[in-house]
N, C-alpha and C positions, 0 to 999 in steps of 0.2 A: 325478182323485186326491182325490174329496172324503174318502175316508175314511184319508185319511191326520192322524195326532193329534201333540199332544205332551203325554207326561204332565208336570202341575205337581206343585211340589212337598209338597203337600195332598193326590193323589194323582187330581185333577179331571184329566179330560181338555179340551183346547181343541183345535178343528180349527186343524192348520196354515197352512192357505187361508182366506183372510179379507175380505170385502168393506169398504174404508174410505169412509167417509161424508165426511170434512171436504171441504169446499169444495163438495158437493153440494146446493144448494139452489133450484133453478127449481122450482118448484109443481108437482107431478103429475106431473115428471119420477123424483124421488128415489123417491118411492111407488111406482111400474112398477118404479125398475131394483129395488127390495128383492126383490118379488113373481117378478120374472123370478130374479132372482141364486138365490131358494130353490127356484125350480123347476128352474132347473140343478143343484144339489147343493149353493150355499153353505148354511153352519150358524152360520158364526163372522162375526157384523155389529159391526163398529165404529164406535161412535157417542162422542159430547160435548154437555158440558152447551154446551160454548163454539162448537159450530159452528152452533146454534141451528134444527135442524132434526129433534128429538127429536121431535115431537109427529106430524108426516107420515111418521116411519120408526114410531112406535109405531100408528098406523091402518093401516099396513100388514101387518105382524105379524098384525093382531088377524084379516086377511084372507087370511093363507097359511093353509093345509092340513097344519101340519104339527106337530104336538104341540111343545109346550112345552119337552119336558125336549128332545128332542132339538136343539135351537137351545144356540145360545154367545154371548150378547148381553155388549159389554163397554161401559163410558162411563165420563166419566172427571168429576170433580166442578172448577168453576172457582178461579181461583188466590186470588179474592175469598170464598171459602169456605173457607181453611186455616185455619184456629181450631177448636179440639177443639169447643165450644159451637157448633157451624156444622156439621161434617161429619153429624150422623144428618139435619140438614133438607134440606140437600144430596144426600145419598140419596134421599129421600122426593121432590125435586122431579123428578129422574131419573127415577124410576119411578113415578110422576104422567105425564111428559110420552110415554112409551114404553109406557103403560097394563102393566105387568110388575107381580108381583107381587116378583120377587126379579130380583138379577144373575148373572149367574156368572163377573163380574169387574171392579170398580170399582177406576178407578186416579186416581191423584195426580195430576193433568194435569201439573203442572209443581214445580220443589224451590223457589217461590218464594212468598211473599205479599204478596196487594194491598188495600186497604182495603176492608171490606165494603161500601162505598157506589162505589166504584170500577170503571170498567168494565171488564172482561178483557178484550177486546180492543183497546182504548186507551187507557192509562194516561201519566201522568207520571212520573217517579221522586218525586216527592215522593209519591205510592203505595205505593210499597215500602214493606212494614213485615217487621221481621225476626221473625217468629213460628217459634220452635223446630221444624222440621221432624217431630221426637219428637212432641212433640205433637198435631199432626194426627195422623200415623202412628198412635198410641197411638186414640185415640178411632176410626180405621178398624178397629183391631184389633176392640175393641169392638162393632161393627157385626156380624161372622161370627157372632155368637152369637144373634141375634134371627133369623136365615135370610134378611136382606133382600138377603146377599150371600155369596156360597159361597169366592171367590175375592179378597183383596186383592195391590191391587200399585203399581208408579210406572210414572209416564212422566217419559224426558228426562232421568233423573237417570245421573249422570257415577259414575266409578269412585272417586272422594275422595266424594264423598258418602255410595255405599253402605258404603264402609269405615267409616265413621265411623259409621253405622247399623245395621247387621246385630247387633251384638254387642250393642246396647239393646234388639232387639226380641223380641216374644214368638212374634209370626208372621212370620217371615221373607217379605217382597214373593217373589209368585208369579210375577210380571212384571214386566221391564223393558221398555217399547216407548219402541223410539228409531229416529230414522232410520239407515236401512241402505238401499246400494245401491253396486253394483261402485265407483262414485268415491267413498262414503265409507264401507269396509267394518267400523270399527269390530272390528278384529280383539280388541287388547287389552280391550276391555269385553266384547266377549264370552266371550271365554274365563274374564275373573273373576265375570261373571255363571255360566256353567256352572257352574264349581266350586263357586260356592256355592248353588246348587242355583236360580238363578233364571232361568228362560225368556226367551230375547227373543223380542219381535215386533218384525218392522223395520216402520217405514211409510214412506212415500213410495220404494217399491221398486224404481218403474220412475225415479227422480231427477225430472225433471221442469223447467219453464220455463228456468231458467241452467243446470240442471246436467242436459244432453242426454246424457244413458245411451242411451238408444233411438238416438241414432246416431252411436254408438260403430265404430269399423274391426271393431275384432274381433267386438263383438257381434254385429254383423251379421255376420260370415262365419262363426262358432261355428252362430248361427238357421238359415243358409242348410243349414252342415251338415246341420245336423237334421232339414232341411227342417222347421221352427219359424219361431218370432217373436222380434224382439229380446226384448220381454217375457218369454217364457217362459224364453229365457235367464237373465235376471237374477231369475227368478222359483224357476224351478232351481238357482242360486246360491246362494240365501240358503237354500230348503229343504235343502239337501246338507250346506248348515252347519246344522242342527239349527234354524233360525231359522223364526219362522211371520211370515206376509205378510199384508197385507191393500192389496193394490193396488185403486183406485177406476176405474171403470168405469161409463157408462153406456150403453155399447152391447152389446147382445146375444152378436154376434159376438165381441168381443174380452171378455166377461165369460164366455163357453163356453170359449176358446181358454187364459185365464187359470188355468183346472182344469187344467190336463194340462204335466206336465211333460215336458221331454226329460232323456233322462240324460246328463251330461257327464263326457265323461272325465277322468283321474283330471290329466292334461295342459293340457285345457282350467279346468279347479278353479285349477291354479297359476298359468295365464297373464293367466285376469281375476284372479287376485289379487294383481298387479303392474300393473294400470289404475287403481289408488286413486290420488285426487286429493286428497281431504279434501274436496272438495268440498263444502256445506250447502247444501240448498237452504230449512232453516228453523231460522234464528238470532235469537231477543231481544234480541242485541247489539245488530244492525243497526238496530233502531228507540230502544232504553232500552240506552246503553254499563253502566249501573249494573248489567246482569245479562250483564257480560263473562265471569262465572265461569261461568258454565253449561254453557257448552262449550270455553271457552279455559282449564282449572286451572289452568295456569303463570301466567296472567294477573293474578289475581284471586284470593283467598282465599274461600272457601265460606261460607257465611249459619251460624250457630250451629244444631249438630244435635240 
């Protein structure tokens, strides 16, 4: 089902099938599975400035067979780089590392900021600096118009955030990628994200390490129906809710298997949608409490928009 899309609200298409990159990084592994996944049929590669393996998924690229326009390259800029003065060099280091001349969707990694001398993946709270969300936002805006990037959008950001943002902006976020997967199905954010015209991409789809989706009761007897896999189950899940995926894969087999959906009935749609856990398997809280609000809004009050 690679040529299944979803239109954004700028009128860009993104393949709903999506290869994720984070945590993939052994040497000369990540480069095969890029090369393979495009020889399969992926189009849509999901990358980060913060996963730190931009440079071996852009020599790879530069080695597939397959035009330019036709690919969906998306990456997202570090949380040490939220400063309007910061965000066009941040672009520019991205597609430096991924040898691209443009994107066709750069996203807000995260609704927070941390010192430009601070490291993104390990911070203290004394890091946290509260820089107007507006502000960045406002200078990505700004970027569409030089052609470095066709499509802007967020990742991670919660339903009190977008509310408080949508009505300042000029270009409404084309994208919200948050996780999504049967134990945490994110009903109520997607549905305000729809309405207001903004795409989700789930990531971490099949759950993964604590939060074991893949072996689930039912999943597994839904797959077996199907004669499927748990994956495609929950891979079928999210696409049926209008949702695009980018489940990680570095084996052959299970990156073929991850294209093709089973269809579920309209029965089985209702039945995992009463296996939600809330479950997260990727929370900021858990290491820096000072970004409780991110995912908990009851908790915590939101950073100034």
């Amino acid at each position: 089902m690679t040529d299944l899309t979803i239109k954004l609200n700028n009128g860009e298409l993104m393949p709903a099938i999506g290869l994720g990159t984070w945590r993939a990084n052994e040497s000369g592994l990540l480069a095969q599975t890029i090369k393979t996944a495009i020889g399969l049929g992926y189009r849509h590669i999901d990358c980060a400035k913060l996963y730190g393996n931009q440079e071996e998924i852009g020599k790879a690229l530069k080695e597939v067979d397959v035009p330019r326009k036709d690919l969906f390259i998306v990456s997202k800029f570090e949380e040490n780089r939220h400063r309007p003065e910061l965000v066009a060099g941040a672009l520019d280091e991205i597609l430096n590392e991924l040898q691209l001349e443009y994107l066709d969707l750069l996203l807000m990694h995260w609704p927070y900021a941390i010192k430009p001398e601070a490291n993104a993946m390990s911070f203290a709270s004394s890091d946290i600096e509260n820089v107007p969300i507006m502000d960045t936002w406002r200078a990505m805006e700004d970027l569409v118009s030089t052609g470095k990037v066709r499509s802007i959008g967020v990742s991670n950001f919660n339903q009190t955030i977008l509310e408080k943002m949508i009505p300042q902006c000029r270009i409404v976020p084309a994208v919200n990628q948050v996780e999504i997967h049967p134990y945490l199905q994110a009903k109520e954010l997607v549905k305000f994200c729809k309405k207001n015209g903004i795409a989700v991409t789930g990531y971490c789809p099949l759950g993964g390490r604590r939060v074991n989706v893949m072996n689930d009761n039912f999943i597994k007897h839904v797959a077996e129906a199907h004669i499927g896999t748990p994956a495609q189950v929950a891979l079928s899940w999210a696409l049926a809710r209008g949702i695009a995926v980018i489940p990680k894969s570095t084996n052959e087999i299970r990156l073929k298997q991850n294209l093709h959906q089973v269809t579920l009935t309209s029965d089985e749609m209702r039945m995992i949608g009463k296996i939600e856990r809330h479950e997260r398997k990727v929370d900021p809280a858990s290491d820096n409490e000072e970004l409780e609000w991110v995912f908990h809004e009851d908790k915590m009050e939101c950073p100034v928009i």
